[in-house]
N, C-alpha and C positions, 0 to 999 in steps of 0.2 A: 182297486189294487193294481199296480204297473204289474205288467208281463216280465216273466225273466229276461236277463239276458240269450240273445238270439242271432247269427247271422245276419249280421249288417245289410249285408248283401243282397239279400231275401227284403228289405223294409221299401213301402211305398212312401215317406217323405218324411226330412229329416226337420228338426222344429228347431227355432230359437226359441226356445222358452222363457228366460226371464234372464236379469240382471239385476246383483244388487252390491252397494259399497256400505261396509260398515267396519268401523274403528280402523281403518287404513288396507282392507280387505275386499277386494273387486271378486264376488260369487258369477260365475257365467254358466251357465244352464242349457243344456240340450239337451235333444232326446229324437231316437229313432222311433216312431209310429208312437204306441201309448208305449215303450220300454220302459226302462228305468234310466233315472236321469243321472247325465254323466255332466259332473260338477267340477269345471275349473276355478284355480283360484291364482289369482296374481296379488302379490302383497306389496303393498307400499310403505316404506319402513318410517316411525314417527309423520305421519302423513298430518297434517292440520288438516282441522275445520275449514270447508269450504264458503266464503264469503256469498255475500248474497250476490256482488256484482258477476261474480262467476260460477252461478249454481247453473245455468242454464248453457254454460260452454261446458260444463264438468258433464252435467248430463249427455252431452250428443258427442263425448268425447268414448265416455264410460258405453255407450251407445255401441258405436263404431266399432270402440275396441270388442263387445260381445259378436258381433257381427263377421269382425276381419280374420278373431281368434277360433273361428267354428270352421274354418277350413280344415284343422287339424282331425275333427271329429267327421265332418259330413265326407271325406275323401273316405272312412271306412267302408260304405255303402254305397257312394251317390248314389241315391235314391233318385226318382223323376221327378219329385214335387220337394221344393220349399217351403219354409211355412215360418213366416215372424212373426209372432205373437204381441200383441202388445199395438204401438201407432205403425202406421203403415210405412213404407218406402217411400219418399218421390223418386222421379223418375232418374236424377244424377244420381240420388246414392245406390240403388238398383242399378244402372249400369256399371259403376265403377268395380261395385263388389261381381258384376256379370266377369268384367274384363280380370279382376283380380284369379277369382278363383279356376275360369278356364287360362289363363296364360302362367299363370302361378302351378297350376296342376298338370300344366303340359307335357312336365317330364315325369310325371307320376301316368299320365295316361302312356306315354310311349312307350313305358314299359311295363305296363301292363299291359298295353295290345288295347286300349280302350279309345273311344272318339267321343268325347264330351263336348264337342261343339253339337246345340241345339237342346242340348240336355239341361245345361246350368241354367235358370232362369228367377231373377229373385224375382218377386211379386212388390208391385208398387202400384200406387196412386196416381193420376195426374192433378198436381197439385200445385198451387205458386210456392214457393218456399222463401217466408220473407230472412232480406238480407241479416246477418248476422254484425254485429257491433265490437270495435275492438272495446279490450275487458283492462285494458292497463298494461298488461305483463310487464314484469322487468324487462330490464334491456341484457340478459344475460341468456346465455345458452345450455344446452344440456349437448355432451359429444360424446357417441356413442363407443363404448373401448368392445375391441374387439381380441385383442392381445397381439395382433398382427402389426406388420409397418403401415397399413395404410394409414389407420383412425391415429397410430402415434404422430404420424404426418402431419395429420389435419389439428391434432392438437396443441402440438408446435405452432405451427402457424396462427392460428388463434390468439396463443401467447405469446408471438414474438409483438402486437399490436395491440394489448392489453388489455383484451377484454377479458371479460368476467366470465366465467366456465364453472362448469363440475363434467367432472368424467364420470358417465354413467354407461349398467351393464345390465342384461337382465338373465339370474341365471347364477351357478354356484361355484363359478371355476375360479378355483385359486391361483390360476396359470391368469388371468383376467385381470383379477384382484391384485396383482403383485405389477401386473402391467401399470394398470390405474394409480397406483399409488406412486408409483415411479415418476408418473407426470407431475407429480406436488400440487395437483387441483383436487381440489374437493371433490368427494365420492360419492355417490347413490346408486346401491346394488338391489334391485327390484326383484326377487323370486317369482317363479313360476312353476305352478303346479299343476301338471295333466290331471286330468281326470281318470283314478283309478280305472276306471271302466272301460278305457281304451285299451290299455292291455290284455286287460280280458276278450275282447271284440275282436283282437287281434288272435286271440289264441281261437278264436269263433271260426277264423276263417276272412275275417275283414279283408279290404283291399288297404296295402299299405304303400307307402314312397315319399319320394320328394314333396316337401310340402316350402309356401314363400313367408319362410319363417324371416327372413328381413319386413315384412309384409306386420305379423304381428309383432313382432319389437319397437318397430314405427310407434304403432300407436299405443302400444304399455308406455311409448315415450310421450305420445301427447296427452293421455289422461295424466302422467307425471307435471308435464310441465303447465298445464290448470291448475294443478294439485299444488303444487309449489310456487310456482310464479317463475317461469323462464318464456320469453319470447321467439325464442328460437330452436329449432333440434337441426343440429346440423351431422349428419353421416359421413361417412369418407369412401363412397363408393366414386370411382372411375371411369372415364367413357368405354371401356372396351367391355364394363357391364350391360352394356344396352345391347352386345353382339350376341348373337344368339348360335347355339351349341349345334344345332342342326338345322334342319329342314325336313320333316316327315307327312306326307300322306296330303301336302299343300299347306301345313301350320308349323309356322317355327316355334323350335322348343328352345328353352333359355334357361338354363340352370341356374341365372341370377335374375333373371325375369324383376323381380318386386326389389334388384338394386340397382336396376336400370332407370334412363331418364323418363320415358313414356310413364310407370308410375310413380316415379318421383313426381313430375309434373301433374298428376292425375289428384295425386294427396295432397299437395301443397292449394290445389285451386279450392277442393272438397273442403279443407280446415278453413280457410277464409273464408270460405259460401256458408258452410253449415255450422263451423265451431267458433271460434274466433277469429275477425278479420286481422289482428295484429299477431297472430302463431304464425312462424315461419317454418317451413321443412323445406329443406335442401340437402345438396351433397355439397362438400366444399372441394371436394377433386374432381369433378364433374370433367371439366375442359383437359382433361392432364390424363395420359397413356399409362401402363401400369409399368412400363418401364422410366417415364418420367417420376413417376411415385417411389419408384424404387431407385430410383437415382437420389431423389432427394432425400431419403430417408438414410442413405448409404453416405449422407453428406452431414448427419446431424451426429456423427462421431458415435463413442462406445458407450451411452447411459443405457440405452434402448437394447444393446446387440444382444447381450443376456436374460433379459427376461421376452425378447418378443418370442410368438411361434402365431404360424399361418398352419402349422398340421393339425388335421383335422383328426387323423387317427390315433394320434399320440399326443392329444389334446389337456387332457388333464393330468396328464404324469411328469412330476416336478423330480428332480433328480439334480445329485452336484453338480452334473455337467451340461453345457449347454445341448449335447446330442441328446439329449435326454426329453429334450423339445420336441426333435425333429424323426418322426420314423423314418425318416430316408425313403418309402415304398411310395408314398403316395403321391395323385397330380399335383397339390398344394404343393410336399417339398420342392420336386421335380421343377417346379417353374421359379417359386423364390429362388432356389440355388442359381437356377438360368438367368433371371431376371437380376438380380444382384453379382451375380461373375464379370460384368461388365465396369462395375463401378466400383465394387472393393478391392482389397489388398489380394489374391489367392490364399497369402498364410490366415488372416483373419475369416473370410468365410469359410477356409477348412474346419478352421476353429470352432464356429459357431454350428455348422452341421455335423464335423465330429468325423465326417469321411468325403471323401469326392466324388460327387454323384456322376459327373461327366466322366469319370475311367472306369464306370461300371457297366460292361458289356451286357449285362442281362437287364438294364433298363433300357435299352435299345427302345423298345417298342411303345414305352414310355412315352420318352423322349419325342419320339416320332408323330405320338398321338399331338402331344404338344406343339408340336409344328404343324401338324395339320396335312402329313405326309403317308399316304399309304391310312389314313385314319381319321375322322373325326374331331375334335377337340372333347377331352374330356368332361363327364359331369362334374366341374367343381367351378368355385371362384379362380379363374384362371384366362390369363390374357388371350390376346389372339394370336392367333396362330403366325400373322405376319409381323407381331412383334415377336414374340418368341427364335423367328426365323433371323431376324436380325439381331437379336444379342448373338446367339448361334457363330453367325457369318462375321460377327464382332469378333467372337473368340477365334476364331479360326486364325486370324490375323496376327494373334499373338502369342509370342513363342511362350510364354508361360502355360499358356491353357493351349496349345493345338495340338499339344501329341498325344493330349490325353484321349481313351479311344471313343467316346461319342462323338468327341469334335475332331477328330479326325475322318471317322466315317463319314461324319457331316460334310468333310471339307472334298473326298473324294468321292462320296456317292450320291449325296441329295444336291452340293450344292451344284453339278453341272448342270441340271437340272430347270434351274431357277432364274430369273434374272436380277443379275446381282444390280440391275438402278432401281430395285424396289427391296434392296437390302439394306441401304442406309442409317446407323440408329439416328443420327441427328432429328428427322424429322418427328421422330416419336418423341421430344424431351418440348416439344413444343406444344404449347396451349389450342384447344380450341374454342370456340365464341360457346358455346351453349352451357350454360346454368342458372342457378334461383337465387345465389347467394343475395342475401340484403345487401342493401344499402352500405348500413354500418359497420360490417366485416368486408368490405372488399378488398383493405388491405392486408389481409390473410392471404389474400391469391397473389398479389404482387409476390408475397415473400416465399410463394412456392417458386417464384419464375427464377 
């Protein structure tokens, strides 16, 4: 008989217990010391029968993904000891999940006051791991929608060069759903289900925060694209993901950590080594600033302007209007609105945010965090601080947006400050060398330039 639920906190080691897929249903299984076991479930919708060529990519995928998705449960406790049940680690899959869960959990340790460096430690084999065989896949991809400008970007670009796609999400948002649809590519919206147990864990007393839920989406995307037959998962994260949010105690914390290149690069070698050699994972905005991202998406005209939103807190509230998107309070609005004043109309982004975030005096502080001035750069998906400085010092220039009072204060207070040869936006709309994109999408990236 399992033990009741108990303070996480209190547990000497957290288990991978088992994994199973049946009739298009992935079961994932954990459990703190002997508890009781807390049962995720991710469903794959009309999933097929898995071929015999790809039973053993499906498996180390379905694998992974139990492994990548227990972040969300072992952060309640970290416990000091791991424990996978079942074949053992080698030694790359064990590092990689090392590096995932302490750099993934960095901003969950710093605010919690914790130091999980020497703590995380998966348990693995020293073993050869023979090479893995590409399985056929199609030559199509799966693009992850986000409801935001960036992923509508990248799936643009995709289509302007005609390949073959489906817009996929994982998750219930209608705000998503309405995004996807809008792109006129085929759809596959993947649920996901916590484990009741976590709530309650949580009311136990658990440690709770940030977890690199880019991290598992990833791979509910590569068990998908076994599961179906797509070659490729291509994301639309940006290089300024790979910048990290601070620096504490000697370990930088990265509130997009797992949508940055370091694991991008880390997953993509891991799927060819262990799962299929022909699965590709990349970003397709990799080389491109988030102000170039948002330039371009400010250049793909009014399909997109009404259903996208980047707010995270006024996420799932669909309304007639477009402000209805946007809470106006949070980091996300705060920089899209920055990040796009550069490259739209003023009457149109009024429009789509519903108010003018730059003549509102009491986001001062906001604003500031954003630039990186007197503060930090916020926890969210949000650029850096020296772009943001340069849309800023953009607006200032011009007489439609500079009497408004953030960018006015900008213009007398912060920008004496600065030096204005490293305020230029030009340079940020330009490409850099570093990404994974295939072969047979590159002319996706041409058509971002």
């Amino acid at each position: 008989m399992t033990a009741p639920l108990a303070d996480p906190r209190q547990s000497e080691r957290f288990r991978f217990v088992r994994h199973t897929f049946v009739d298009g249903v992935a079961e994932l299984v954990y459990a703190f010391d002997e508890g009781p076991e807390l049962v995720e479930r991710v469903t794959f919708p009309g999933a097929p029968s898995v071929s015999a060529e790809r039973e053993a990519a499906f498996a180390a995928a379905l694998r992974l993904l139990h492994l990548v998705a227990g972040v969300s449960y072992y952060k309640a406790g970290i416990p000091a000891t791991i424990v996978v049940e079942g074949e053992a680690l080698d030694e790359d899959g064990a590092s990689m999940l090392d590096a995932l869960y302490l750099h993934g959990l960095a901003e969950f340790a710093y605010r919690n006051r914790l130091d999980l460096r020497g703590r995380i430690a998966f348990p693995f084999e020293r073993k050869r791991h023979a090479a893995v065989p590409a399985i056929g896949l199609p030559k199509r991809s799966l693009l992850p929608i986000g409801g935001g400008k960036d992923s509508v970007v990248a799936v643009e670009a995709i289509k302007s060069i005609g390949a073959e796609a489906t817009a996929a999400w994982v998750g219930n948002s209608p705000l998503i759903a309405e995004c996807a649809a809008r792109t006129g590519l085929p759809t596959l919206n993947i649920s996901r289900e916590l484990a009741p147990g976590l709530f309650e864990l949580n009311r136990l007393g658990a440690w709770n925060g940030h977890i690199p839920v880019t991290a598992i989406n990833s791979v509910i995307l590569v068990v998908a694209a076994v599961l179906y037959g797509y070659d490729s998962i291509v994301f639309a994260n940006e290089r300024s993901a790979s910048v990290a949010t601070l620096e504490y105690d000697g370990q930088e914390v990265n509130h997009q950590w797992s949508k940055g290149f370091g694991f991008e690069k880390t997953l993509h070698d891991y799927l060819h080594s262990h799962v299929a050699a022909d699965l590709d994972y990349c970003s397709l905005l990799r080389p491109w600033s988030e102000l170039a991202v948002t330039s371009a998406f400010a250049r793909l005209g009014s399909d997109y302007f009404n259903v996208f939103s980047s707010c995270n807190r006024n996420f799932r509230i669909l309304g007639p209007k477009p402000a209805d998107r946007w809470c106006g309070q949070c980091p996300k609005c705060h920089f899209v609105f920055l990040a796009l004043a550069p490259f739209m109309a003023k009457p149109r982004l009024l429009s789509i945010f519903g108010r003018n975030l730059l003549d509102d005096e009491e986001l001062a502080g906001a604003f500031d965090a954003l630039l990186e001035y007197k503060d930090h750069k916020p926890f969210e998906c949000v650029g850096e601080g020296a772009e943001a400085r340069a849309a800023m010092a953009a607006l200032a220039e011009r007489p439609e947006w500079s009497e408004d009072a953030l960018v006015a204060r900008f213009r007398s207070e912060i920008l004496p400050q600065l030096d204005r040869s490293e305020l230029a936006l030009e340079p940020w709309l330009k490409p850099g060398a570093s990404h994974l994109v295939p072969r047979r999408l590159l002319g996706a990236l041409d058509a971002l330039g």
